[in-house]
N, C-alpha and C positions, 0 to 999 in steps of 0.2 A: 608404448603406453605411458600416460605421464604419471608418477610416482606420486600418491596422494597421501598428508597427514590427517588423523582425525582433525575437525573443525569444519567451520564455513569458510569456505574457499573465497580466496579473494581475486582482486581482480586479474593479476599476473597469473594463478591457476587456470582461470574463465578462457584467458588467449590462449594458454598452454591445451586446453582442454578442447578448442575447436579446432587448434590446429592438429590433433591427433584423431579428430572425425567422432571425437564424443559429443560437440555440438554441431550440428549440419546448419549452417545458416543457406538459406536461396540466394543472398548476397551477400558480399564480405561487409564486416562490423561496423556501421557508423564511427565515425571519430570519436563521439561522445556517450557510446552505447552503453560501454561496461563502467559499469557504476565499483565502489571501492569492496563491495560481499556481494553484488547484482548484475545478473544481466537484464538490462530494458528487452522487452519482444517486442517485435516490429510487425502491426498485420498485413497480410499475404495479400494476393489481387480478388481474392473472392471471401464473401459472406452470405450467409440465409437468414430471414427472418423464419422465424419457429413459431408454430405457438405455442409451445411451453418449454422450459429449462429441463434437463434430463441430466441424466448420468448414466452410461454405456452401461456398467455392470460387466462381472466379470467375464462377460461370453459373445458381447457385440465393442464393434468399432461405431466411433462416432460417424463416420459414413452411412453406416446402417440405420443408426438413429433419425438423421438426419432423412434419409428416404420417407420416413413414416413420420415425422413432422417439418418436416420445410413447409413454408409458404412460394417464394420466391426468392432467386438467386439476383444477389447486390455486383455489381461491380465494382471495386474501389478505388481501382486505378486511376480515373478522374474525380476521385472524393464522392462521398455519396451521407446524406442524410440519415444520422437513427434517432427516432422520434421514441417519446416517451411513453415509459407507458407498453413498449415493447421491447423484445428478447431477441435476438440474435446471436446467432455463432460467425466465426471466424474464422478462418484459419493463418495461423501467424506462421514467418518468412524463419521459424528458428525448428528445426525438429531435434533429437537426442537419439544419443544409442550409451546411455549408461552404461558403466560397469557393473558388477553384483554388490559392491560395496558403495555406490555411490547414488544417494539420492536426492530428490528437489524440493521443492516449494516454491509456490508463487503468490504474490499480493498485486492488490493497485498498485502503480503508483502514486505518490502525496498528492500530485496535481492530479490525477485520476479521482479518487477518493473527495476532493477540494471541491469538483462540480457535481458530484451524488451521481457518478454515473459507476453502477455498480458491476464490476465486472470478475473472472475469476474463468482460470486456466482449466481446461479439460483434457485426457486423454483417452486414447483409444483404453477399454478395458478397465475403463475408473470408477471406481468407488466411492470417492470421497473428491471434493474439489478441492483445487490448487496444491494439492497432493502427486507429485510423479516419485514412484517406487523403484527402488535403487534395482538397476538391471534393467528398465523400460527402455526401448526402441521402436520409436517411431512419430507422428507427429505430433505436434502438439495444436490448442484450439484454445479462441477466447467468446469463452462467453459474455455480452453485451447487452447489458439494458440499461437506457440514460433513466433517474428516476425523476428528474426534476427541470433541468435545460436540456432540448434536443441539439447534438452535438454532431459537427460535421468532422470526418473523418476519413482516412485513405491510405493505401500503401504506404506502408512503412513508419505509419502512424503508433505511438508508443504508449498503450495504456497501463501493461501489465509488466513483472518485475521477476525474471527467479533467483533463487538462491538453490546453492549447490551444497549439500550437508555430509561429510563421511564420519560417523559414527554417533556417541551417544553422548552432545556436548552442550548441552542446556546445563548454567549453574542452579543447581539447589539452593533452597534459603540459607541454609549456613554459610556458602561455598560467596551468596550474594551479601549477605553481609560483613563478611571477612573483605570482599572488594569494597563496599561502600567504603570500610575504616580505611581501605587505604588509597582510595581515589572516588570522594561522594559522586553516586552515581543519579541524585536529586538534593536538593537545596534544601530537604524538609530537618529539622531541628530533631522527630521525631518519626524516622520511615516506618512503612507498614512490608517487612518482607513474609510473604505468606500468599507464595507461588505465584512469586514475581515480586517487581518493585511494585507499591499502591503510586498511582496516582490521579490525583483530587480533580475538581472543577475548582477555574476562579471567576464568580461572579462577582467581587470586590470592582472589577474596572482596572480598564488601561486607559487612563483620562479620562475614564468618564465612560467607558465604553464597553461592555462585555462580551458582544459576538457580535454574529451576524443570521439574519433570519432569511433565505432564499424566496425571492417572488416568485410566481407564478405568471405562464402567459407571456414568457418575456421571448427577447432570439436567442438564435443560434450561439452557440459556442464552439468554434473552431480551436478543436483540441492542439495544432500545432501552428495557434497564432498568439506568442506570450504576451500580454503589456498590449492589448488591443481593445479591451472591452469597458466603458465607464461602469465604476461599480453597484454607483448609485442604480441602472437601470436593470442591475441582477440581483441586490442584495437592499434589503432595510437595514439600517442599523437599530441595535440594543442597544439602549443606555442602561445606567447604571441608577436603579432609585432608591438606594439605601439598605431595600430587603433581604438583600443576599440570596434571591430566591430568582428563581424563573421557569414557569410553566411551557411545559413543552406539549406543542400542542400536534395530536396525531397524525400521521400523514407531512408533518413540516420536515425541512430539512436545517440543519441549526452548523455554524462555525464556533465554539468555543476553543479556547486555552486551560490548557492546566496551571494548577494553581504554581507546582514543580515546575524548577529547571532541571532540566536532561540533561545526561552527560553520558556519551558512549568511550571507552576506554579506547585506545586505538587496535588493544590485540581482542577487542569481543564485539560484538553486533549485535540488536537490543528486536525486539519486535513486541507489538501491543497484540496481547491475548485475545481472543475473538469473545465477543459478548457473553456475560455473564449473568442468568436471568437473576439470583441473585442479589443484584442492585439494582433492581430498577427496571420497570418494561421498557428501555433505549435499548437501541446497538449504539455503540462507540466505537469510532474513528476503522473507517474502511480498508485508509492505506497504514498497514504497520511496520515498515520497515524503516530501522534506523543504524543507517551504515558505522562503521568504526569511525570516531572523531567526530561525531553528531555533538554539537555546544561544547567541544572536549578543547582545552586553551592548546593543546600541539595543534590543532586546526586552526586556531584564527577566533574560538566559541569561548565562550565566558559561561557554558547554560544555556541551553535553548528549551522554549516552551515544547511541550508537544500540544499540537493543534489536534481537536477533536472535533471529526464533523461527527456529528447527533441528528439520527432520527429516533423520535418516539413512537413506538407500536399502536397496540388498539385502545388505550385509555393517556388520557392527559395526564401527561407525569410531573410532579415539581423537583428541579433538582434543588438543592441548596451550596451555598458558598463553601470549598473545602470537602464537600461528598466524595468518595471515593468513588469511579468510574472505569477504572480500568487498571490492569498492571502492567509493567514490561517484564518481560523476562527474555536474560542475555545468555551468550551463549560464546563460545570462546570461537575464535580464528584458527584455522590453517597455521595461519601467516600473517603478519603486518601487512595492508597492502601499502606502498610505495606513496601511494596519495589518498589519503584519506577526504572522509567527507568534507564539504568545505574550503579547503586548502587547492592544489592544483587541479582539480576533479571541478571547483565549483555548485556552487548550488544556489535555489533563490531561497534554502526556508535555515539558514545554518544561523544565522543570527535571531529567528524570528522568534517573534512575541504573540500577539494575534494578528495572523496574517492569512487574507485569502488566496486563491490558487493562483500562479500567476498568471495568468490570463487577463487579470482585472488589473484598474491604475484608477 
C-alpha cells in the first residue's frame, strides 16, 4: 500500500496510487492525464440519456437508478452528440477502491466549465455530488448536461478532474493570511480573507473589452478539438462603456475575468468555492480547480486572472466593477509535485487574462 501524508496528493502519489490498485483505470494513463493535484477522467464506451439528474442515496447504485430513468443507451465509441437542454450519465474508464483514510473530489475541467457544459461526478451510494468518501469502491459516473453549445464527445473524452484529499488540510483565514505576507496569493492592495481569498469582477476592460456573452443556435463543439472553432460564430463580445456595470441577463451564459491576479504557491492547490447566494443571484465559475504553480513565477506566471464563467438565475442581476464574486480557498499538498502547473505539465490558461476555452481562435 502506498504510504500517504496529510494533503492533496500530487501527481507522483496519483501514479503511485494506481499502480497499487487504488485507482482501476479500463486503460493505462494518457500521457497527459495526470495533472500536477488531478486526475482528468476519461469517459467509458457507454452513456444514457435520463430524464432527470439524481442521486443514488445511501441504499441504491447508480445502475439501479439508472433502470427507472434512462431514456436510451449512447454509444460513444464512434463519438456521439449531447444536445442541450438535456442530462445524461456516463460512465468513466477510472473506478477506485479507497483506503479508509483517503478521499476525493471532483470538478470540471477549466475548458469544461469554458463552454457551460455542466457536468459533475456520481457514485454508487452518493449523497452529495462530486463528493467520493474515503473508503469508497467501486465505479465511478459523469453526469452531463451541455447548457448552451451541444458538444460532440467519445471515449476517452476528458471533462471532469479529481483530486485525492488525506485529512483536514484547508487553510483557515489566519493560516491564509500569514501565506498571503509571505507570498501574495492576489495582487489586491487590500484582500478580503473571510473563508477564503475574495475575489472581485473586472468590468474596467482588457482593451476595451470585458468578456464574452455566448450565442445561441450556433454548432457543435467538439470537446477534443483545441484551436478549431472561430470565436466570432460562438461568442459576442462586450465592450467596455464607461459604467463599470453590466446586467446580466437570465438564462445567458457570460466569460468574465477577475479583477485579481492569482497565484498558487507550489506546496498548496487553491479551488473557487461553489456559489454563494449571498452575492448575488449568479453561480460563478463551474471549473474551480487551481493546481500548485497556477501564475506562481517558479512556473513560468507572473499572476494569472481567474476566468469566471457567469450564469445569472431567475432575475436580471447587475454586477458592478470590483464586486466581490467568489473566493478561493487553498489548501496545502502531500508533496511538491515535480512539475507544476504551467511549467513542464503545460497548460493553455497559466498566463491568462481574459481568455476563452481553448476550443476557440
Amino acid at each position: 500500500m502506498v504510504k500517504l501524508e496529510d494533503g492533496i496528493q500530487s501527481a507522483e502519489s496519483i501514479v503511485a496510487l494506481a499502480a497499487a490498485g487504488v485507482i482501476r483505470p479500463a486503460s493505462p494513463f494518457a500521457d497527459d492525464q495526470v495533472q500536477p493535484a488531478s486526475l482528468d477522467l476519461r469517459l467509458g464506451n457507454r452513456a444514457w440519456r435520463v430524464r432527470a439528474s439524481f442521486l443514488p442515496g445511501r441504499t441504491r447504485d447508480v445502475a439501479a437508478c439508472l433502470d427507472k430513468l434512462k431514456l436510451h443507451e449512447i454509444d460513444l465509441r464512434q463519438g456521439a452528440v449531447l444536445e442541450t437542454g438535456c442530462v445524461y450519465i456516463a460512465e468513466l474508464q477510472e473506478g477506485l477502491a479507497l483506503p479508509p483514510d483517503l478521499a476525493a473530489s471532483a470538478n470540471p475541467k477549466s475548458s469544461t466549465g469554458r463552454i457551460d457544459v455542466f457536468t459533475r461526478v456520481i457514485t454508487d451510494q452518493a449523497r452529495e455530488f462530486d463528493m467520493v468518501e474515503a473508503g469508497y469502491a467501486g465505479p465511478l459516473f459523469a453526469e452531463i448536461s451541455p447548457r448552451t453549445f451541444p458538444v460532440l464527445v467519445r471515449t476517452g473524452s476528458r471533462l471532469s478532474q479529481l483530486r485525492f484529499r488525506r485529512g483536514a488540510v484547508r487553510l483557515d483565514d489566519a493560516a491564509l493570511a500569514r501565506l498571503h505576507a509571505a507570498t501574495p496569493l492576489v495582487d489586491s492592495s487590500d484582500p478580503s480573507f473571510q473563508g477564503g481569498v475574495a475575489v472581485s469582477v473586472d468590468l474596467s476592460g482588457f482593451d476595451g473589452l470585458i468578456g464574452y456573452r455566448a450565442k445561441r443556435h450556433t454548432g457543435l463543439v467538439d470537446v477534443d478539438r483545441p484551436r478549431s472553432y472561430p470565436a466570432g460564430e460562438f461568442w459576442e463580445p462586450l465592450r467596455a462603456d464607461g459604467s463599470g456595470t453590466l446586467i446580466l441577463d437570465p438564462g445567458q451564459f457570460y466569460i468574465l475575468a477577475s479583477k485579481e491576479a492569482v497565484q498558487v504557491p507550489p506546496d498548496f492547490a487553491a479551488e473557487m468555492v461553489p456559489f454563494d447566494p449571498l452575492v448575488g443571484e449568479f453561480r460563478v465559475h463551474y471549473a474551480g480547480f487551481f493546481d500548485p504553480g497556477f501564475g506562481h513565477a517558479e512556473a513560468g506566471g507572473t499572476g494569472a486572472r481567474a476566468v469566471l464563467e457567469v450564469r445569472s438565475r431567475d432575475v436580471p442581476f447587475m454586477l458592478e466593477d470590483g464586486q466581490i464574486v467568489g473566493r478561493l480557498v487553498y489548501e496545502r499538498m502531500a508533496q511538491r509535485p515535480a512539475a507544476l502547473y504551467g511549467s513542464a505539465a503545460g497548460s493553455n490558461y497559466q498566463a491568462q487574462g481574459l481568455k476563452l476555452s481553448k476550443h476557440f481562435v
